[in-house]
C-alpha positions as CSV (number, residue, x, y, z in Angstrom):
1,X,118.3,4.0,103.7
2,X,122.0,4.6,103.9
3,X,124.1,7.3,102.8
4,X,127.8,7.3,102.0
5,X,129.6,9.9,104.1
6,X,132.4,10.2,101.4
7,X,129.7,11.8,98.7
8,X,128.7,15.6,99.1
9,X,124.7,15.6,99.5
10,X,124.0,18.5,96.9
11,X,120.2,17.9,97.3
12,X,120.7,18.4,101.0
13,X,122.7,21.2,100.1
14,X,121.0,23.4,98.2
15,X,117.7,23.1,100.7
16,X,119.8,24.4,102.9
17,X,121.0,26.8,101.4
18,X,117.6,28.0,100.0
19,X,116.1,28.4,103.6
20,X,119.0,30.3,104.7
21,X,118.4,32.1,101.4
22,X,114.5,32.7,101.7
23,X,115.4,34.2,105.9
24,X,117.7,36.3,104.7
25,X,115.4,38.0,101.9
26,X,112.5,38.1,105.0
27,X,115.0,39.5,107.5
28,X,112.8,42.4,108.4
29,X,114.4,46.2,108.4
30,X,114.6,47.5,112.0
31,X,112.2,50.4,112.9
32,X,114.2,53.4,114.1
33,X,113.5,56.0,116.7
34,X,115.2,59.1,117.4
35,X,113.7,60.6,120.9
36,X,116.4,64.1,120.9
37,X,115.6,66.6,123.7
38,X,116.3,70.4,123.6
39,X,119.2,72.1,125.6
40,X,119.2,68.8,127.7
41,X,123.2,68.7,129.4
42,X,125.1,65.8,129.9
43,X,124.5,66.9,133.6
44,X,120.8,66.7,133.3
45,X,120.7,63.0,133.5
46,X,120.2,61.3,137.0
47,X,123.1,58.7,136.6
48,X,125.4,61.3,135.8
49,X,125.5,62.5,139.5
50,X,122.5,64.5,139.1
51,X,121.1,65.3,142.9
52,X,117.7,66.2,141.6
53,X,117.0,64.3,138.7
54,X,115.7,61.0,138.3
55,X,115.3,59.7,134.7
56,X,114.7,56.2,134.4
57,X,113.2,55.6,131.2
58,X,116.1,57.5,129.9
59,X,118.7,55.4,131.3
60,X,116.8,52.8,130.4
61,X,117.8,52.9,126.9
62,X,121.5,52.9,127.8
63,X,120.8,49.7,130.6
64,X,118.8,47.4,127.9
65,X,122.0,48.6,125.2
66,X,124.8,51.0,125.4
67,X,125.8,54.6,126.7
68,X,128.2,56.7,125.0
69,X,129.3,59.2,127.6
70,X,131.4,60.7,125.5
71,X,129.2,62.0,122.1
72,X,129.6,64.9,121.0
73,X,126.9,67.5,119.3
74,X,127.4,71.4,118.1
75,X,126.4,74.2,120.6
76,X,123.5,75.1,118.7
77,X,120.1,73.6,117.8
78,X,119.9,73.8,114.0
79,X,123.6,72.9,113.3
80,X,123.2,69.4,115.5
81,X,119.9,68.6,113.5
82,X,121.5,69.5,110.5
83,X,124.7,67.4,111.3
84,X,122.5,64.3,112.4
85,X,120.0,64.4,109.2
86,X,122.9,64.5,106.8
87,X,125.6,62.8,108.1
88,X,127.7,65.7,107.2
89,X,129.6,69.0,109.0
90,X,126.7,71.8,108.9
91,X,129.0,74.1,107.5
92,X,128.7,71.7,104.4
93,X,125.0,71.6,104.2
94,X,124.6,75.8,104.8
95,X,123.9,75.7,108.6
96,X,125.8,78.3,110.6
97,X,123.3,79.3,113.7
98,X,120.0,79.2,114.5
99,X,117.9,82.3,113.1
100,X,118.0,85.1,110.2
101,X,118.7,82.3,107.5
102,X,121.9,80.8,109.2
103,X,119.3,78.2,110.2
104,X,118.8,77.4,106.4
105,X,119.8,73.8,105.6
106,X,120.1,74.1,101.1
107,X,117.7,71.7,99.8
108,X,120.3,70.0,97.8
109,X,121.4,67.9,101.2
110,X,120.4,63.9,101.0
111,X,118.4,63.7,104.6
112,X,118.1,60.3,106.5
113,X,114.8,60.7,105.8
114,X,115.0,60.9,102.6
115,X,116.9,57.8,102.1
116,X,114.7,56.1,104.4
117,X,111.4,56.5,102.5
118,X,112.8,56.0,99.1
119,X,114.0,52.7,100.6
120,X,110.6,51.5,101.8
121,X,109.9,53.6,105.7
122,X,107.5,55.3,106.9
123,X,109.3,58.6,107.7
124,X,107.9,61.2,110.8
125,X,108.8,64.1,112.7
126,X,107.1,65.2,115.7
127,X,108.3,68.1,117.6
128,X,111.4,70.4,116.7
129,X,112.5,71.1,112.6
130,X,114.4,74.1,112.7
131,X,116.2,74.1,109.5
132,X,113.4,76.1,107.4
133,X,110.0,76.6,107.6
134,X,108.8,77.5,103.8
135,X,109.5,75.2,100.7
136,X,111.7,74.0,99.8
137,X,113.2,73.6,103.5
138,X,110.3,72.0,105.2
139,X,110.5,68.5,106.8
140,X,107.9,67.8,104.0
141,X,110.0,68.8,101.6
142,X,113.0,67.1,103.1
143,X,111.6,63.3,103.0
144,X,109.1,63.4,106.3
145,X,105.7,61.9,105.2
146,X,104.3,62.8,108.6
147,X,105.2,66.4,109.7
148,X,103.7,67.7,113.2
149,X,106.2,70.7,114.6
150,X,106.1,74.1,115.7
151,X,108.0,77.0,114.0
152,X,111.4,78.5,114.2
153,X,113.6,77.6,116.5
154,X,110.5,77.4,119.4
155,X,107.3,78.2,120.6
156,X,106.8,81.9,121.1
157,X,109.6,82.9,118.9
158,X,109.4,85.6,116.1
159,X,108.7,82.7,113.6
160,X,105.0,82.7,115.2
161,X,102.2,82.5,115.3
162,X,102.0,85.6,118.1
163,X,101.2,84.6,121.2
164,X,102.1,80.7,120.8
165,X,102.8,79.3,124.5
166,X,103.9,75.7,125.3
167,X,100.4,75.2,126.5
168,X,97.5,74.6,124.1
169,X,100.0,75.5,120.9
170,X,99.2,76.5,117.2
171,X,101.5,73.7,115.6
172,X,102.1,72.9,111.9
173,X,100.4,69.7,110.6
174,X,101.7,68.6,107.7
175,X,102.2,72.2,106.7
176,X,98.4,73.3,107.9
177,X,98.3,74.9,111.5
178,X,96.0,73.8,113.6
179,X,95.5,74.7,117.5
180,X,96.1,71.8,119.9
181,X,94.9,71.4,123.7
182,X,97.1,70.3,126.0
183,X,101.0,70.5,126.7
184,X,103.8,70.4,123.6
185,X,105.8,67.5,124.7
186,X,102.5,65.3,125.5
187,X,100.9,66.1,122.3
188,X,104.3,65.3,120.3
189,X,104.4,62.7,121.9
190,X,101.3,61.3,121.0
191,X,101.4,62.1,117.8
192,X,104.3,60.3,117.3
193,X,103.1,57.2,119.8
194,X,99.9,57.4,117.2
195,X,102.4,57.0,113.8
196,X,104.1,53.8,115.8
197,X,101.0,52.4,116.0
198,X,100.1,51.8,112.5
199,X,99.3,49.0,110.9
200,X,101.2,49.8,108.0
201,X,103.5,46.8,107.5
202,X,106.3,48.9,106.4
203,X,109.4,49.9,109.0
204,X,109.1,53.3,110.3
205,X,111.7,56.1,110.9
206,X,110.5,58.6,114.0
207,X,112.0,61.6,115.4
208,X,110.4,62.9,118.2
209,X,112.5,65.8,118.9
210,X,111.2,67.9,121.5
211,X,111.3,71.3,122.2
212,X,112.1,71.1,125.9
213,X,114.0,72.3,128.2
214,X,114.2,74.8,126.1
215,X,113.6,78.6,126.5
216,X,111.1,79.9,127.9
217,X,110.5,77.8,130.8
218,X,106.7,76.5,130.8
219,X,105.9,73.4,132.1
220,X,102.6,72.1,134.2
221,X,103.3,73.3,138.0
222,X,102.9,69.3,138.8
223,X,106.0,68.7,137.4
224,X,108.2,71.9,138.8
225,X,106.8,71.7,142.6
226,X,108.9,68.8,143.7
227,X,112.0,70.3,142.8
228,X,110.4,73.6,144.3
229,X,110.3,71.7,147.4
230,X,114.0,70.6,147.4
231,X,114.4,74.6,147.1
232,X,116.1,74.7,144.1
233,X,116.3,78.2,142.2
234,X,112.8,78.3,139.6
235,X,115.0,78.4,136.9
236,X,116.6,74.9,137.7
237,X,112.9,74.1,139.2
238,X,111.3,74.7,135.8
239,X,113.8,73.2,134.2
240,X,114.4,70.1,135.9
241,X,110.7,69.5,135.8
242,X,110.4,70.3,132.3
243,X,112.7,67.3,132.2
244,X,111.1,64.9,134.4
245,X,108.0,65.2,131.5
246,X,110.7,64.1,129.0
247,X,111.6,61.4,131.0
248,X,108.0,60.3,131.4
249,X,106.9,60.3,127.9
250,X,110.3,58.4,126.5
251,X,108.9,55.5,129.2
252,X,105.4,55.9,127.1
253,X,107.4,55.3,123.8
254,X,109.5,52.3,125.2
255,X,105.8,51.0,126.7
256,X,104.4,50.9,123.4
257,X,107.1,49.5,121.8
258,X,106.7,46.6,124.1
259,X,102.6,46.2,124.0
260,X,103.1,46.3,120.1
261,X,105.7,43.7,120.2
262,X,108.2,45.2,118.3
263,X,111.0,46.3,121.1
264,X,113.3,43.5,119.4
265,X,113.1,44.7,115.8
266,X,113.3,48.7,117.0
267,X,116.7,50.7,117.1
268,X,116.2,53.6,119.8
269,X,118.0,56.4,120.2
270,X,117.9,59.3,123.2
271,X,120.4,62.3,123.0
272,X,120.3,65.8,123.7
273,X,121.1,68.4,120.5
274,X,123.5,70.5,122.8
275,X,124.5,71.3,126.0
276,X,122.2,73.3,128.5
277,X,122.0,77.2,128.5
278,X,123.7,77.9,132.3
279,X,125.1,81.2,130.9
280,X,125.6,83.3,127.4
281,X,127.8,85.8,128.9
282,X,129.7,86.7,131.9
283,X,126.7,88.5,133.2
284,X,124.0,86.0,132.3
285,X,124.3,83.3,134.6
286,X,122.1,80.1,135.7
287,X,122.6,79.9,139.3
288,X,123.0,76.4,140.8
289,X,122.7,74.4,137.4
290,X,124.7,70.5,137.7
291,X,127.0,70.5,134.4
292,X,129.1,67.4,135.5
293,X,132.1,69.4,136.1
294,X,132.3,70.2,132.7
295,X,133.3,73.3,131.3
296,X,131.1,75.8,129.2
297,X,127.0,76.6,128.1
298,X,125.3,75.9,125.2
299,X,126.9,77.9,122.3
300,X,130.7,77.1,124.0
301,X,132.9,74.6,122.5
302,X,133.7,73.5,125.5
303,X,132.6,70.4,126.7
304,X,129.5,71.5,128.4
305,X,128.5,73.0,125.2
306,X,128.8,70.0,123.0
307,X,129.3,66.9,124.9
308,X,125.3,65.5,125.4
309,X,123.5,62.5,126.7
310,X,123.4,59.7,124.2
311,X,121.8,56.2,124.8
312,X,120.9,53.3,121.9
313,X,119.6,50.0,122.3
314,X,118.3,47.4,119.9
315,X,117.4,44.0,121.8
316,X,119.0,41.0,120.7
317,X,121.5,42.9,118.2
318,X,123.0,45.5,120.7
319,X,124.1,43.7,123.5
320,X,123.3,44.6,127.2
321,X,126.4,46.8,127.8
322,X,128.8,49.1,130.4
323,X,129.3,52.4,129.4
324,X,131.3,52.6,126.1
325,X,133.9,55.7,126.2
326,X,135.1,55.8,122.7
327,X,134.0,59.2,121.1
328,X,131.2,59.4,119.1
329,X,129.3,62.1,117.0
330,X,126.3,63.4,116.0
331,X,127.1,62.9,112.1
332,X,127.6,59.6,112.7
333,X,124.3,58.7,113.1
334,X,123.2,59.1,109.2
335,X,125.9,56.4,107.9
336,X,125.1,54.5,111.0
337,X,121.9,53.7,110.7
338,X,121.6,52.8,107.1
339,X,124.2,50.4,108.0
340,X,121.8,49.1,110.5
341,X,118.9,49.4,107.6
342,X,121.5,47.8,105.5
343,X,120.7,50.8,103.0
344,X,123.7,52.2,100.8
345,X,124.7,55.9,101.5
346,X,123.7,57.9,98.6
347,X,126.2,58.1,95.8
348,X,128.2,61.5,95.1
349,X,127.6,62.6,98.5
350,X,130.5,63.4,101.0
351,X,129.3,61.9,104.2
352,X,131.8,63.3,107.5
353,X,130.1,60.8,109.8
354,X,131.7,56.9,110.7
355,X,129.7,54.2,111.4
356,X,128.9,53.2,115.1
357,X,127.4,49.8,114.5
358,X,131.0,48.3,114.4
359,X,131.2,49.8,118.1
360,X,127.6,48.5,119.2
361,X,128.0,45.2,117.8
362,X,131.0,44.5,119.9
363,X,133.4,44.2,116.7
364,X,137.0,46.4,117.1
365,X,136.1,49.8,116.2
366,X,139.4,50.8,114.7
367,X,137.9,53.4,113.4
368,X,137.3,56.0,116.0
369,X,140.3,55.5,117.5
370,X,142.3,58.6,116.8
371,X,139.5,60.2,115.1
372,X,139.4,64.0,114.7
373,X,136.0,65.9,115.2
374,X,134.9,69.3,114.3
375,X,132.7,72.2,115.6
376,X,132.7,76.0,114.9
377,X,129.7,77.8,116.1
378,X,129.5,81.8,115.1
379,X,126.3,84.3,114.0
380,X,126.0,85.4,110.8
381,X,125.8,83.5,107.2
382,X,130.0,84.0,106.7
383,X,131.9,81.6,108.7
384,X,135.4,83.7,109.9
385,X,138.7,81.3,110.3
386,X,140.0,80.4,113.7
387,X,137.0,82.3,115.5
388,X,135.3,80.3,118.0
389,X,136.4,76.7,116.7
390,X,137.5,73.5,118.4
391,X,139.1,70.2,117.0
392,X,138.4,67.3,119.6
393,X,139.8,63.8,119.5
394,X,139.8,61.3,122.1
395,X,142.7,62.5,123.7
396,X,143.3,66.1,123.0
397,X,141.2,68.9,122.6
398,X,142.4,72.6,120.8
399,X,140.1,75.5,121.1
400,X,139.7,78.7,119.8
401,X,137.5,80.4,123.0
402,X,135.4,83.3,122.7
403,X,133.1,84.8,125.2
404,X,130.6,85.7,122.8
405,X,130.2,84.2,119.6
406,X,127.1,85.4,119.0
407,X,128.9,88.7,118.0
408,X,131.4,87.1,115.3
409,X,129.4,88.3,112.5
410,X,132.4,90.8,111.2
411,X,135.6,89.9,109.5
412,X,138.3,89.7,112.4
413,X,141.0,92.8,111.5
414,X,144.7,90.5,110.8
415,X,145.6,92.1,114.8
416,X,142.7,90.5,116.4
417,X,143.2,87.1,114.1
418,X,147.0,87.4,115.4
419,X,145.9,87.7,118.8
420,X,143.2,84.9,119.1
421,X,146.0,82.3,117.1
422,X,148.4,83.5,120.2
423,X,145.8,82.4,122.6
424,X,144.8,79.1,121.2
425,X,143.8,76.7,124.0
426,X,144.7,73.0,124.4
427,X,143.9,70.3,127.4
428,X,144.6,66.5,127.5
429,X,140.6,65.9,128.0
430,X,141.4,62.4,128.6
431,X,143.2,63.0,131.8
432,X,141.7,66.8,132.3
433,X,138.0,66.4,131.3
434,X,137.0,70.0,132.9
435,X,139.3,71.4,130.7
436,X,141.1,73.9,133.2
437,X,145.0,73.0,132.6
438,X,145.5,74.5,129.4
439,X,148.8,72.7,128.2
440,X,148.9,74.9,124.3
441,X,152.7,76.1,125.4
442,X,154.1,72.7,126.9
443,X,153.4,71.0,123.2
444,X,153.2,73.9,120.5
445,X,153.9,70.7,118.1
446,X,150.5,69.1,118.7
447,X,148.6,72.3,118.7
448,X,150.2,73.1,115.0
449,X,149.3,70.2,113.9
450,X,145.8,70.1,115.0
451,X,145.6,73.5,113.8
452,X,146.8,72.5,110.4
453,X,144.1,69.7,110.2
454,X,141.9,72.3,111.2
455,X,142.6,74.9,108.6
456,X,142.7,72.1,105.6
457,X,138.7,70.9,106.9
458,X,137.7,75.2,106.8
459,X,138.6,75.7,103.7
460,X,136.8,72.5,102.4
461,X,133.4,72.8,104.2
462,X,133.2,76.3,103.5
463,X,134.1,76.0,99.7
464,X,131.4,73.6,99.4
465,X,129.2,75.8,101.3
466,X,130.0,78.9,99.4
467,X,129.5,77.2,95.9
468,X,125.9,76.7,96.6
469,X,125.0,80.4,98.1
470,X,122.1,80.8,100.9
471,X,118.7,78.9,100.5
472,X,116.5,81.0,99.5
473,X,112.8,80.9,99.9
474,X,110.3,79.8,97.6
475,X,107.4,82.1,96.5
476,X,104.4,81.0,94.1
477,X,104.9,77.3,93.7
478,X,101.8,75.1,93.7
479,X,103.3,73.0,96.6
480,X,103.5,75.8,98.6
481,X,100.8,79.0,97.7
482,X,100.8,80.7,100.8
483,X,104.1,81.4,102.3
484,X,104.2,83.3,105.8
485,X,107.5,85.2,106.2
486,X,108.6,86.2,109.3
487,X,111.2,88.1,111.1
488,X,113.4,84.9,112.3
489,X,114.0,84.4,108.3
490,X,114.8,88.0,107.1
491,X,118.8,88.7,106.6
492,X,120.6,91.9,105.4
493,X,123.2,94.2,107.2
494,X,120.6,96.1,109.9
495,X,119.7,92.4,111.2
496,X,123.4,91.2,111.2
497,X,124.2,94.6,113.0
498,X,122.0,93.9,116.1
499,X,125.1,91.6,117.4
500,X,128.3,93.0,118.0
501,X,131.4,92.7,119.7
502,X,130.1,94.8,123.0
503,X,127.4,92.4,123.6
504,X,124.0,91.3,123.1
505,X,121.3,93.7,121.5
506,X,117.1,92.7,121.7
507,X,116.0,92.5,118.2
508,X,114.0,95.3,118.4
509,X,117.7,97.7,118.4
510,X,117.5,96.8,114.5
511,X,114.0,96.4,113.4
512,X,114.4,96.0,109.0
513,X,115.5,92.9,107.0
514,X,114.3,91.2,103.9
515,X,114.1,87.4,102.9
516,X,115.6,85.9,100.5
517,X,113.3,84.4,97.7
518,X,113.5,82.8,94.3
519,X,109.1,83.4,92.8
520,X,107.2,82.2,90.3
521,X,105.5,85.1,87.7
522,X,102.4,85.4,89.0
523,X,99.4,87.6,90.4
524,X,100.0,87.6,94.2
525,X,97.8,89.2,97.7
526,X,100.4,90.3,99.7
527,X,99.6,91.2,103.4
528,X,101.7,92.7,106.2
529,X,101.3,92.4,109.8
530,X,101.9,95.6,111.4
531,X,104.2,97.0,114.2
532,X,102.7,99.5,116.4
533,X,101.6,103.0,113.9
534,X,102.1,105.8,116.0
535,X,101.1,108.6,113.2
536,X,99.8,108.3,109.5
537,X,102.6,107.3,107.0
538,X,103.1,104.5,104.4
539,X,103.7,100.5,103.7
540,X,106.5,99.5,100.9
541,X,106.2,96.4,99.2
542,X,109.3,96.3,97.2
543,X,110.8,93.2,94.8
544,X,113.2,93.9,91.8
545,X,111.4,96.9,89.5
546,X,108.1,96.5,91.4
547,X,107.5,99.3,94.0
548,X,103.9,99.9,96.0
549,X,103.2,102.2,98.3
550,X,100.0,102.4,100.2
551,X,98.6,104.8,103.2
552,X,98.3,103.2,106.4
553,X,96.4,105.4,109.8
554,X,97.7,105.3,113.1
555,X,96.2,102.3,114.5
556,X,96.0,100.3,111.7
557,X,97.0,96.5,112.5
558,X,97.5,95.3,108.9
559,X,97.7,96.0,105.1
560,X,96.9,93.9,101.9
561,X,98.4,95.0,98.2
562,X,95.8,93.2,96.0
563,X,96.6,91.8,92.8
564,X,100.4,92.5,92.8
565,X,102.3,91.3,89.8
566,X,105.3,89.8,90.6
567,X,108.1,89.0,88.3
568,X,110.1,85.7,88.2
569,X,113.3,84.8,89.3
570,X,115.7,85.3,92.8
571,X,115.9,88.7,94.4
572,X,115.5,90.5,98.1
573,X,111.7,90.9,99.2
574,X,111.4,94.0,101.1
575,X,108.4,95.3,103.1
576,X,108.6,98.1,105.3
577,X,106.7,100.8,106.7
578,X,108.1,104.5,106.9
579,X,106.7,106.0,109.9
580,X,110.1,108.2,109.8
581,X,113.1,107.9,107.7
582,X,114.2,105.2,109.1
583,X,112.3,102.0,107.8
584,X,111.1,99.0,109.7
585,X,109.6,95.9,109.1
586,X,106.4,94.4,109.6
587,X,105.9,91.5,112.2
588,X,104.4,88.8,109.2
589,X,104.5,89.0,105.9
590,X,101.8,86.6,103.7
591,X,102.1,85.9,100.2
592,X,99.1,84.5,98.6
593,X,99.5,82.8,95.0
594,X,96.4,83.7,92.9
595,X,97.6,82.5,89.2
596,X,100.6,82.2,88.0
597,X,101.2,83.2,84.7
């Protein structure tokens, strides 16, 4: 048979075409996991000139793809978990800290996970939420199919259960706790090892975001006695081993991608939400702790504060890569890895973040190139201008310091606003990455106009952010009967109060708040946990025009109102005990659903 070369074979043609067709509707959607450790520096990594650590499973990520050593995070935990779930500036989505409903992410926001499992994943979270824990704010609520994590912001925090310890923990299963044996990072990690494993045939999203190295410092004494034995301070001891047990159960995830054979068609991610806690004030310091001559803690917005650990790879698309310098961010990761997913962002939706995949698949990356980025970090729901802010491009860096931003909870009087725009700070963090030649009166004309770029994005996160209000809590729905409240979610005045500009107070200075609560008519139990009764005196359960009182004995550990009738609608929940005049609240609150009406 011949053919004539001058005549187009159609028939040849269009198989062609159909087999590149039928490949590219059975290109299969890459499986994603996000391993994100707690309070983890950009010093904590042995590559970065560590000269105790060794984490090679870590690295490992960054050798088989690409490091970013230069992404950036918020100083806090819930505002970087906000940021990376949405794509979008925490301000934006409600997040201001990390306890007393600044932690509160609105359930309006579009999560990754969301638009994951409505696009065919199985979704899972194994570890650290910390943007809510009743509905509608729960990871359930929020898109995870698959929820195992503790409460609050960690184990033995106010959130509870009392008494919770990193060993042998009372975690949250799919919104049921349940007591588990053995260490917090293993069994996360198991858990999340076990939702890998499935033999669903459907991609899977995972985020195993641990709680460690996180306060308080628990960790098996196997892994802390070597670094005991270099004679390192039991802080860093603790730490650093707390660490190394990261280290080892990342290098159990990457060995199961590989025995399930699925490391090609798997995007992984490692980064830290914030930088590591060496100090909080000038008298709380972390002796001997390596920060890679960076500058700042955890809650600064200096580098040490926000600049974390960040490692990707995804065989065969991500090429085997040096070190990548261009500045990423932590809300880039949302529009990223749809891109990846080759899943539309949601419409309607103001996303802050930029795509990296342009970076990672080696195409020009125009851009990030002169790129600004965010981060304010204060305490309180009320976001203050110019207090405690930063605006960070590759090349120059303004801040706004402040030694303690856990007391910005107050409007700023016009003198001290005066005074902290007279002392703005800015450092060519190219060429001065320790950020100690402070260069704000050499170029007043670049720090004016980062500041106005700064002033135009406050006013727009924060309108947004103002229009919706604080989350509040709901009480009485069917998907959620039984809601726990707890003092890490009360606001009002007293619990604002116990930070100030003098310094830090313990909670127990300021010992009443309320939560925040839209409820459903209904007949309710309602049960308080009890401080300490010293002498006989009474328990308040108080909610718009209902008011019960009931005597309680010295002694007494707990109260139940029965049968409480509960009108519908958003108000302030009170419950508090008057022992004296002045009121205080009760450790746990439970509010049982019996019918609604």
């Amino acid at each position: 048979m011949t053919f004539n070369n001058n005549k187009i074979n159609y028939g040849l043609l269009l198989v062609v075409f159909l087999l590149n067709f039928q490949n590219t509707i059975a290109q299969p959607k890459p499986n994603i996991i996000i391993m994100m450790s707690d309070d983890q520096g950009y010093g904590d990594i042995g590559a970065h000139d560590n000269p105790y650590l060794k984490t090679p499973h870590m690295e490992s990520i960054g050798e088989q793809g690409i490091e970013m050593t230069h992404f950036f995070a918020y100083p806090n935990c819930s505002a970087s978990r906000a940021a990376l779930l949405t794509g979008r500036y925490p301000y934006r989505t409600g997040v201001t800290a990390v306890t007393q409903v600044d932690h509160f992410m609105n359930t309006s926001e579009i999560t990754l996970a969301e638009v994951l499992r409505d696009n065919g994943y199985r979704t899972g979270i194994f570890g650290k939420w910390h943007l809510g824990d009743n509905t509608p704010m729960r990871p359930t609520d929020q898109g995870f199919q698959e929820a195992l994590v503790h409460k609050g912001g960690g184990i033995g925090q106010a959130a509870g259960p009392a008494g919770n310890t990193y060993f042998d923990p009372i975690l949250e299963h799919n919104n049921v706790s349940k007591k588990y044996e053995g260490y917090c990072d293993d069994i996360f990690t198991e858990a999340a090892i076990d939702f890998i494993s499935s033999t669903d045939d459907k991609p899977f999203f995972t985020y195993l975001a641990t709680n460690l190295p996180h306060f308080p410092l628990q960790v098996p004494e196997k892994r802390a006695e070597p670094y005991r034995d270099m004679g390192l301070h039991e802080d860093n001891a603790l730490t650093y081993g707390m660490i190394d047990n990261i280290d080892y159960n990342v290098g159990r995830v990457l060995d199961k991608l590989k025995g399930l054979g699925i490391e090609k068609n798997t995007i992984v991610i490692f980064l830290s939400d914030n930088g590591p806690r060496t100090r909080r004030t000038k008298n709380d310091t972390y002796p001997g702790r390596w920060v890679a001559n960076l500058r700042g803690t955890k809650t600064s917005i200096y580098d040490a504060g926000i600049r974390v650990p960040f490692y990707v790879q995804w065989p065969g698309t991500i090429n085997k890569e040096k070190p990548t310098s261009e500045m990423g961010a932590i809300i880039d990761l949302f529009p990223t890895l749809l891109e990846a997913a080759q899943i539309k962002s949601p419409e309607g939706i103001h996303i802050d973040g930029q795509s990296l995949l342009p970076l990672w698949t080696k195409n020009s990356p125009k851009n990030l190139k002169n790129r600004d980025y965010f981060v304010q970090m204060h305490y309180g729901p009320t976001p203050f201008k110019y207090m405690h802010f930063t605006v960070r491009t590759p090349k120059y860096k303004l801040i706004s310091p402040h030694n303690f931003p856990h007391g910005i909870v107050h409007q700023p009087t016009d003198e001290v606003l005066k005074n902290v725009l007279k002392n703005l700070e800015l450092y060519d963090v190219e060429n001065d990455p320790s950020e100690r030649i402070n260069i704000a009166n050499k170029h007043p004309e670049i720090v004016d106009a980062m500041l106005a770029r700064y002033e135009n994005w406050f006013d727009e996160v924060t309108e947004e952010r103002d229009a919706k209000g604080v989350q509040r809590i709901y009480l009485g729905t069917k998907n959620q009967p039984h809601v726990n409240l707890s003092r890490f979610d009360w606001g009002g005045p007293r619990v604002i109060s116990r930070f100030d500009y003098g310094g830090p107070r313990v909670i127990e200075d300021n010992q009443l708040g309320y939560w925040q609560v839209t409820t459903e008519k209904g007949l309710y139990d309602v049960s308080f946990d009890l401080p300490q009764i010293k002498s006989d005196c009474t328990a308040h359960l108080k909610y718009k025009d209902v008011h019960i009182i009931h005597p309680i004995k010295v002694g007494q550990k707990n109260i139940v109102f029965k049968n409480v009738q509960l009108p519908e609608g958003a108000g302030n929940f009170h419950a508090y005990i008057k022992e004296e005049r002045l009121a205080v609240g009760p450790h746990f609150v439970d509010v049982h659903l019996l019918q609604q009406n």
